[in-house]
FIKOL-836566 format. One record per residue: residue number from 1; residue in one letter; x, y, z of N, C-alpha, C in turn. Coordinates in nm, 2 decimals, padded with zeros to 4 digits. Layout:
<rec NUM; 'A'; <X; Y; Z>; <X; Y; Z>; <X; Y; Z>> ...
//
This chain:
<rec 1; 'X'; <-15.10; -11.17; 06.27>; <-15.02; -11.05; 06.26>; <-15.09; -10.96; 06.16>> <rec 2; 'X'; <-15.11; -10.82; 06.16>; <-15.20; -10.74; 06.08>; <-15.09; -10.72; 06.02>> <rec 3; 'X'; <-15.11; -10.71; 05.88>; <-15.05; -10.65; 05.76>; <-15.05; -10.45; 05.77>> <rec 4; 'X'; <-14.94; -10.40; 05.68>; <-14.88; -10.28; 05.70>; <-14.99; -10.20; 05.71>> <rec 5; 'X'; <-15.08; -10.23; 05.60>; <-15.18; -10.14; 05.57>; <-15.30; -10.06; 05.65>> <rec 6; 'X'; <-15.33; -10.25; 05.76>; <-15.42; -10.23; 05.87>; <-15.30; -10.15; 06.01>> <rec 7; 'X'; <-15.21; -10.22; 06.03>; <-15.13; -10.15; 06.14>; <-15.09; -09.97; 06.12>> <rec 8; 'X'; <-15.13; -09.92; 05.99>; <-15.11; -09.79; 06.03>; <-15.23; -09.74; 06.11>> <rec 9; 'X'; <-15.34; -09.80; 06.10>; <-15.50; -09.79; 06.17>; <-15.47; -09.79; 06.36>> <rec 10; 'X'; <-15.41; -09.86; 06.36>; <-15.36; -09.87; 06.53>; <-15.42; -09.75; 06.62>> <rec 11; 'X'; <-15.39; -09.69; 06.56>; <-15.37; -09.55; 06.67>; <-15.52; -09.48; 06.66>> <rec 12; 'X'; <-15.61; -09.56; 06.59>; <-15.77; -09.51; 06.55>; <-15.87; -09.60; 06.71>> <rec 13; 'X'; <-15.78; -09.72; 06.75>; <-15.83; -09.78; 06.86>; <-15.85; -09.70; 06.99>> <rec 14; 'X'; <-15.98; -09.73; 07.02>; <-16.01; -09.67; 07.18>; <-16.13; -09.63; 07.17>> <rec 15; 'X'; <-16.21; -09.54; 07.27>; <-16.33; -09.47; 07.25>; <-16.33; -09.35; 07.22>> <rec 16; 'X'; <-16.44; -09.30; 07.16>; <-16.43; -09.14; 07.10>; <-16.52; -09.09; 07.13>> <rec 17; 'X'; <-16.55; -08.97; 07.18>; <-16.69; -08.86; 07.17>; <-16.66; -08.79; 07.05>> <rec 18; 'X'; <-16.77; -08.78; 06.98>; <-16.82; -08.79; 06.83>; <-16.89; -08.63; 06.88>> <rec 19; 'X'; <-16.87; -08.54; 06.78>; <-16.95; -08.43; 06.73>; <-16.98; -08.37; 06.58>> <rec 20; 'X'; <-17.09; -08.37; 06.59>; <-17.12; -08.39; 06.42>; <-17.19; -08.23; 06.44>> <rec 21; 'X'; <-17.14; -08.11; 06.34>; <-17.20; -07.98; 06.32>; <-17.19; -07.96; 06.18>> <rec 22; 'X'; <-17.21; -07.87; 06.14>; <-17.24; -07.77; 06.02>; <-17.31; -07.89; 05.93>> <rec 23; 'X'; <-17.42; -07.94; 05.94>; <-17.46; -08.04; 05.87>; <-17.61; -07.95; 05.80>> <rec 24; 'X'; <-17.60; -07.99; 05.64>; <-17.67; -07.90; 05.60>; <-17.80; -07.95; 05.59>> <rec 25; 'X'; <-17.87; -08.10; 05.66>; <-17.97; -08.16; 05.68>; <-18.03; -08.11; 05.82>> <rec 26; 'X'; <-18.00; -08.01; 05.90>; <-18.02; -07.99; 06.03>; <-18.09; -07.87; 05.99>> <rec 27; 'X'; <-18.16; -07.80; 06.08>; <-18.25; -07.69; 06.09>; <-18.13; -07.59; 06.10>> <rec 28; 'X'; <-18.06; -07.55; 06.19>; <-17.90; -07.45; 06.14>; <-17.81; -07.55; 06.13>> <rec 29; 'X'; <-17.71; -07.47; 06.10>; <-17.52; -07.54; 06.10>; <-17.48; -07.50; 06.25>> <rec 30; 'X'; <-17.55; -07.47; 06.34>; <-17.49; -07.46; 06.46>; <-17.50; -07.51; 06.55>> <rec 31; 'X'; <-17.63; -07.60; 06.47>; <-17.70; -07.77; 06.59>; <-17.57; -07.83; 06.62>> <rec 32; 'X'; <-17.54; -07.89; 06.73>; <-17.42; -08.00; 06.74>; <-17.50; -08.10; 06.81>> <rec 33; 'X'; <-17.47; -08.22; 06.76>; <-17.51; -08.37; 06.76>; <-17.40; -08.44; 06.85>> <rec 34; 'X'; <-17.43; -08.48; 06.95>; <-17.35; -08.58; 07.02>; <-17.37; -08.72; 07.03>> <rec 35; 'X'; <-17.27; -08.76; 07.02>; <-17.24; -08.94; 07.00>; <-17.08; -08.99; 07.08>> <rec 36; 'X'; <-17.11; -09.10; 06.99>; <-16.95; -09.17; 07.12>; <-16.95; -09.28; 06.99>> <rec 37; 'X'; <-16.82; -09.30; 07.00>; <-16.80; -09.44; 06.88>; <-16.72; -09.53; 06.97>> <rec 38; 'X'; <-16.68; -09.63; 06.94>; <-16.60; -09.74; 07.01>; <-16.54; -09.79; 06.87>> <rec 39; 'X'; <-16.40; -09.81; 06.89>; <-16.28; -09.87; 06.77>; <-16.20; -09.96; 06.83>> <rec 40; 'X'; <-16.17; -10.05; 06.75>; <-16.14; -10.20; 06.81>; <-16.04; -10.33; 06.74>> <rec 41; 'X'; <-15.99; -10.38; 06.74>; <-16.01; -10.47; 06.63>; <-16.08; -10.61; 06.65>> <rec 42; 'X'; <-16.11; -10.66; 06.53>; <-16.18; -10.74; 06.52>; <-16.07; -10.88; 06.42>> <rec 43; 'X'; <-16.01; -10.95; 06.58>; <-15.94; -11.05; 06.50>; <-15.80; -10.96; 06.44>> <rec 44; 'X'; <-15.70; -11.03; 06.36>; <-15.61; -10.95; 06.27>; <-15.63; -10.86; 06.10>> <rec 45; 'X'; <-15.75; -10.86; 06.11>; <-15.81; -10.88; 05.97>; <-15.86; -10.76; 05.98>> <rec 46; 'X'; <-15.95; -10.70; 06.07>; <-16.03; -10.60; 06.06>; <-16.03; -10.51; 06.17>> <rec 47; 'X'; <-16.06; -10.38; 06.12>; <-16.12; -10.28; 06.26>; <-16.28; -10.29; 06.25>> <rec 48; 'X'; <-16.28; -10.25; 06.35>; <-16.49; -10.25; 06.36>; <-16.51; -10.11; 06.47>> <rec 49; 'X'; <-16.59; -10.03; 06.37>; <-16.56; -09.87; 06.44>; <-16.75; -09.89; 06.46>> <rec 50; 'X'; <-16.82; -09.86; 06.62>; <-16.95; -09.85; 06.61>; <-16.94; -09.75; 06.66>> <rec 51; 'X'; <-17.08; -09.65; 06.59>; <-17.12; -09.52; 06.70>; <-17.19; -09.52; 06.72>> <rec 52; 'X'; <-17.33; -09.44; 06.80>; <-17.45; -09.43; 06.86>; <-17.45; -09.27; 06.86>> <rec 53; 'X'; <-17.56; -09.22; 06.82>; <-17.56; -09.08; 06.86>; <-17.66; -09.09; 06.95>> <rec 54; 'X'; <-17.71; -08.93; 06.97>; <-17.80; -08.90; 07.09>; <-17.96; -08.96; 07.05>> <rec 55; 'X'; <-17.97; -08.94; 06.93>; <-18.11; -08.98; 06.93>; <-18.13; -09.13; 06.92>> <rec 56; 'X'; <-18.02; -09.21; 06.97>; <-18.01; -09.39; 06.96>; <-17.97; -09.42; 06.81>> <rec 57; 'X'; <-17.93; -09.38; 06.73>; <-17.97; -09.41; 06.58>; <-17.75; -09.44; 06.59>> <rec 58; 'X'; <-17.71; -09.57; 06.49>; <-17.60; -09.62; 06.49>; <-17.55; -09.62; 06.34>> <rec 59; 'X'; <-17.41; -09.64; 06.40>; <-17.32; -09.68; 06.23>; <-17.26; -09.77; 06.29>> <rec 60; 'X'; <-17.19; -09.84; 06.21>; <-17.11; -09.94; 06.22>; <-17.02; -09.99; 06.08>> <rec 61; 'X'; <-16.91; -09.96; 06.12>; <-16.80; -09.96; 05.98>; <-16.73; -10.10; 06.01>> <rec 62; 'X'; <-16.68; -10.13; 05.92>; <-16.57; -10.28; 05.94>; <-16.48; -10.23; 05.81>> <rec 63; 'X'; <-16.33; -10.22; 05.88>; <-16.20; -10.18; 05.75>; <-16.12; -10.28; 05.74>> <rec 64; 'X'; <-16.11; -10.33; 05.65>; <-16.04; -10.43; 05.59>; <-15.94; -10.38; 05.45>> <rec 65; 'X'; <-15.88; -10.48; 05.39>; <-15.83; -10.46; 05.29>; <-15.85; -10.64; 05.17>> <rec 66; 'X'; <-15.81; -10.52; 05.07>; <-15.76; -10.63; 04.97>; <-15.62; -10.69; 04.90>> <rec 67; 'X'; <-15.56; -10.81; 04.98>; <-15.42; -10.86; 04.99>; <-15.41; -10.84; 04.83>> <rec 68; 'X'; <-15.44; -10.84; 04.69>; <-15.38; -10.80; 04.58>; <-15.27; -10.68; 04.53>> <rec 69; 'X'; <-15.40; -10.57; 04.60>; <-15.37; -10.44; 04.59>; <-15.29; -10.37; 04.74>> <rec 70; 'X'; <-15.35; -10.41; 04.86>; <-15.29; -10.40; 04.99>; <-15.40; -10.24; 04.99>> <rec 71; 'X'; <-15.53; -10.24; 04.94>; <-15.63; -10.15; 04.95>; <-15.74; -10.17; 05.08>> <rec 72; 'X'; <-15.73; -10.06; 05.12>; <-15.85; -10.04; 05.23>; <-15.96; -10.03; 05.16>> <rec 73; 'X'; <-16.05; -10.10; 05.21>; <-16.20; -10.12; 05.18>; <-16.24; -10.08; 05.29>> <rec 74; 'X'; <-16.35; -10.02; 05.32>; <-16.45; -09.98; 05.45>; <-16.64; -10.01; 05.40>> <rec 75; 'X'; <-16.67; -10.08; 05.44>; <-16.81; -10.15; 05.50>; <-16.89; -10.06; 05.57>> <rec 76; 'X'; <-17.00; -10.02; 05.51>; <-17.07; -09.92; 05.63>; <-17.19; -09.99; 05.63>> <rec 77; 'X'; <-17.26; -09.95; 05.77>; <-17.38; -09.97; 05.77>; <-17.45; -09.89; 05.91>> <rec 78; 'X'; <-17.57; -09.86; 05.86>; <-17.62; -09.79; 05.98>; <-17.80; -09.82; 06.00>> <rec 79; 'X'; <-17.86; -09.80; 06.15>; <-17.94; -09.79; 06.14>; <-18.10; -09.73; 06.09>> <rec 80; 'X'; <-18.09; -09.67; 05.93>; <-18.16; -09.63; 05.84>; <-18.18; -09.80; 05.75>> <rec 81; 'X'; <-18.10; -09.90; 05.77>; <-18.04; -10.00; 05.69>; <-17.97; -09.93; 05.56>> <rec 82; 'X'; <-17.91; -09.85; 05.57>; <-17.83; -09.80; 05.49>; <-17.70; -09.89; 05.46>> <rec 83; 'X'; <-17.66; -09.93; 05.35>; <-17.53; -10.02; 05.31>; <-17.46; -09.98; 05.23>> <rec 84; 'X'; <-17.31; -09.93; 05.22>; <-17.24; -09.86; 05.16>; <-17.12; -09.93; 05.15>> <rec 85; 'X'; <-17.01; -09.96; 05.03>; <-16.89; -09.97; 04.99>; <-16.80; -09.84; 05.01>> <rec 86; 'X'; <-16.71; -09.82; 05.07>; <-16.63; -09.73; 05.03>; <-16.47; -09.74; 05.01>> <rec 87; 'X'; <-16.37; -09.69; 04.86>; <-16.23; -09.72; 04.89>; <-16.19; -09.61; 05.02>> <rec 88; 'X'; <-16.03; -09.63; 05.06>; <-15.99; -09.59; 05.15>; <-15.83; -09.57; 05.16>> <rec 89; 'X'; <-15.82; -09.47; 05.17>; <-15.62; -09.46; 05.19>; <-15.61; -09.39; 05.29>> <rec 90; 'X'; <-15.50; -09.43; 05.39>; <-15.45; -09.37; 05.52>; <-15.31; -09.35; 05.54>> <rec 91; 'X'; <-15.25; -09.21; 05.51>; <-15.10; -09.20; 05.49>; <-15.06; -09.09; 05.60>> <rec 92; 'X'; <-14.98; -09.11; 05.71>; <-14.97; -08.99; 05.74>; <-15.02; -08.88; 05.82>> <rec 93; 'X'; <-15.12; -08.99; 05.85>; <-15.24; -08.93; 05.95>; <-15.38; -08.89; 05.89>> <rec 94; 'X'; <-15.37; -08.86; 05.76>; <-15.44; -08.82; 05.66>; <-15.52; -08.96; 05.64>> <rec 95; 'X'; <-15.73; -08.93; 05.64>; <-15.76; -09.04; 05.55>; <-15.88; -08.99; 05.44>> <rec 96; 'X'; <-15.92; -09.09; 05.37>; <-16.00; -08.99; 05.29>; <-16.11; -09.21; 05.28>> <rec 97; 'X'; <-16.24; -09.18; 05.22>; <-16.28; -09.28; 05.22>; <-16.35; -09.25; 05.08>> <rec 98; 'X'; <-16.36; -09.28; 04.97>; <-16.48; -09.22; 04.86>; <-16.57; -09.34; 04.84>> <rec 99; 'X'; <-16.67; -09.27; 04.75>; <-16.75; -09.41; 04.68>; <-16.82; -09.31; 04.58>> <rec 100; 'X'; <-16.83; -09.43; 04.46>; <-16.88; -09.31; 04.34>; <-17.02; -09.43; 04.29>> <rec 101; 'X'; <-17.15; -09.45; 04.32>; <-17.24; -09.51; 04.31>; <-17.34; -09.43; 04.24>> <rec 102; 'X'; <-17.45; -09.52; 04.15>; <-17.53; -09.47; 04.16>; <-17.63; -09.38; 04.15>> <rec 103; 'X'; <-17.66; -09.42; 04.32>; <-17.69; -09.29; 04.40>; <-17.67; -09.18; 04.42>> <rec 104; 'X'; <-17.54; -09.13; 04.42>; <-17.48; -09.04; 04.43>; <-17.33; -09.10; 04.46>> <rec 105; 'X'; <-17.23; -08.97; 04.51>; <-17.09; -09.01; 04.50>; <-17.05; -08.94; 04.66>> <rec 106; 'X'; <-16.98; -09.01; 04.72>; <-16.95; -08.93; 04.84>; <-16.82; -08.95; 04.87>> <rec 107; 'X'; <-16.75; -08.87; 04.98>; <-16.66; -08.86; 05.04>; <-16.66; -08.83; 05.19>> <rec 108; 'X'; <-16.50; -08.88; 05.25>; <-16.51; -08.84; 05.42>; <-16.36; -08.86; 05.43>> <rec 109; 'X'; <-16.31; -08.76; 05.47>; <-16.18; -08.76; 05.50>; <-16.14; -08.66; 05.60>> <rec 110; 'X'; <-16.01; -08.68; 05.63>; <-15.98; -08.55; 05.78>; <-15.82; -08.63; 05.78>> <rec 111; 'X'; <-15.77; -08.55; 05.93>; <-15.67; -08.54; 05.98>; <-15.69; -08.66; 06.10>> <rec 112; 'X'; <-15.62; -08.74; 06.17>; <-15.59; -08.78; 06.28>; <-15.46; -08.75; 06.35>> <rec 113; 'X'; <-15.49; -08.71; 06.49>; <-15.42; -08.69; 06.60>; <-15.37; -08.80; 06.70>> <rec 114; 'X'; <-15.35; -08.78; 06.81>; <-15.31; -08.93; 06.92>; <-15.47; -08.91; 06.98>> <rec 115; 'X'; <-15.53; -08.76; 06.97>; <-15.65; -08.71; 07.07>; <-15.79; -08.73; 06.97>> <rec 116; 'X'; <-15.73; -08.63; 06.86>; <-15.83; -08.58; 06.80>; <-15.89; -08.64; 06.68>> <rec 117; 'X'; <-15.99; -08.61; 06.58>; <-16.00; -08.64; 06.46>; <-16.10; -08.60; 06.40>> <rec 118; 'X'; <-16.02; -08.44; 06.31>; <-16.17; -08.36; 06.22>; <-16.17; -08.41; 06.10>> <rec 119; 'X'; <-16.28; -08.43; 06.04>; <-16.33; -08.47; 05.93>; <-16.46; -08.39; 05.90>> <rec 120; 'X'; <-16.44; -08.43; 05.77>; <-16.59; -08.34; 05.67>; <-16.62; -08.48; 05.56>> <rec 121; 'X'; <-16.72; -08.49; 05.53>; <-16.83; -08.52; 05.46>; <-16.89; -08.47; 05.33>> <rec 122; 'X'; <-16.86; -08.50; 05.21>; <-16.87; -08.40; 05.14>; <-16.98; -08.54; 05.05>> <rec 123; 'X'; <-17.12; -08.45; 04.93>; <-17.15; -08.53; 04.88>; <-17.20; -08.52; 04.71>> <rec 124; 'X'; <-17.20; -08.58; 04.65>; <-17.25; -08.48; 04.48>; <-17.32; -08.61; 04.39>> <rec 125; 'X'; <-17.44; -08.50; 04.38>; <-17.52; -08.62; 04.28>; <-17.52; -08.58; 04.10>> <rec 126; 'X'; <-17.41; -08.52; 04.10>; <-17.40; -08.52; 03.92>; <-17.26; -08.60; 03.90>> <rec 127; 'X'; <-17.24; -08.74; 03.98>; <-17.12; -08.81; 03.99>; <-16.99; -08.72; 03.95>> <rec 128; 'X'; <-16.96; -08.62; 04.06>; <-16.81; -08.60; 04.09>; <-16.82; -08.44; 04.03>> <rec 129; 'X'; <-16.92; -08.40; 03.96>; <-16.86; -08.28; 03.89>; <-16.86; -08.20; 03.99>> <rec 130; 'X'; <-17.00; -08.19; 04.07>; <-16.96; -08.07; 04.20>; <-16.99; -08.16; 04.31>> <rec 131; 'X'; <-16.95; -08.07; 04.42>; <-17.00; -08.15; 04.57>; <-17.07; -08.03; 04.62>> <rec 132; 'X'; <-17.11; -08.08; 04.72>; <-17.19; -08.04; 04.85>; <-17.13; -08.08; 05.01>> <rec 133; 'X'; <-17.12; -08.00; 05.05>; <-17.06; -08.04; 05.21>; <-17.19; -08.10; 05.29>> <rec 134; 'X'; <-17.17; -08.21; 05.34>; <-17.29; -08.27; 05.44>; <-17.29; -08.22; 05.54>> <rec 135; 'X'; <-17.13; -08.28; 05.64>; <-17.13; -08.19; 05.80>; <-17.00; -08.24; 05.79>> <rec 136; 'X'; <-16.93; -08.16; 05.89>; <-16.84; -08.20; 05.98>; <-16.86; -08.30; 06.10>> <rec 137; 'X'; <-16.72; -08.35; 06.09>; <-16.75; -08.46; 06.24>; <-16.62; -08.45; 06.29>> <rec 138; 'X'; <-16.62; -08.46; 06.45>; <-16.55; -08.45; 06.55>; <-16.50; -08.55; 06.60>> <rec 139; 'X'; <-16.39; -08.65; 06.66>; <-16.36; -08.76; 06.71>; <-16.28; -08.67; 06.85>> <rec 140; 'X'; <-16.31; -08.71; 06.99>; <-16.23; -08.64; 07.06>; <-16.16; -08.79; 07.19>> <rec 141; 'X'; <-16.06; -08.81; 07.16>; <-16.03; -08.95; 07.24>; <-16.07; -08.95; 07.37>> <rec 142; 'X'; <-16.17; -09.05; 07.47>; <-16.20; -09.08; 07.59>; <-16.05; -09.12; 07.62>> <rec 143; 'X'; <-16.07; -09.25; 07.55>; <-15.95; -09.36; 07.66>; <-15.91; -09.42; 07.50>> 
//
């Protein structure tokens, strides 16, 4: 049986067409990127959200939590071999994901719908004092 924290996630399951725009690593903000993610669970413990965009290149998240705190943790990884920690709260419809490393410090949060799900990407390498918007991303429900 999933605990409270993972069962608010419920409604993140199915497939998604993915659109990623105003990304400030692109030649304009008016390129749009298409992809598809797939969301699932994995067992009672975990979601496992994969996407693929057009140029073949993947993510792959796994959200779990930690039974002390009853905290979302999110697992990223993509094929760059990029590996990332990130915390996570989802109330409401509302999520936000941060991580403050390092490398720099980022964020991803948005709205969820039964359909939809906009989100922005925000990133800042003087830890936290300013950011930078990376891109927006799109979730639009298949099935």
């Amino acid at each position: 049986m999933k605990n409270e924290a993972l069962a608010k996630l419920e409604g993140l399951v199915g497939t998604w067409d993915l659109t990623m725009t105003d990304a400030w690593f692109l030649d304009s903000p008016d390129i749009k990127v298409k992809g598809t993610a797939t969301i699932e669970w994995l067992g009672d413990a975990f979601l496992h959200i994969h996407s693929t965009w057009e140029d073949d290149s993947t993510i792959t998240w796994v959200i779990g939590r930690s039974d002390p705190h009853e905290r979302l943790t999110v697992l990223s990884h993509d094929s760059r071999g990029v590996c990332r920690v990130f915390r996570m709260t989802f109330e409401d419809g509302d999520f936000l994901m941060e991580r403050a490393d390092p490398d720099f410090h980022q964020r991803f949060g948005g709205t969820v719908t039964a359909d939809h799900i906009d989100a922005r990407t925000d990133a800042s390498e003087d830890e936290g004092k300013t950011w930078r918007k990376d891109f927006d991303l799109i979730f639009e429900r298949r099935s």
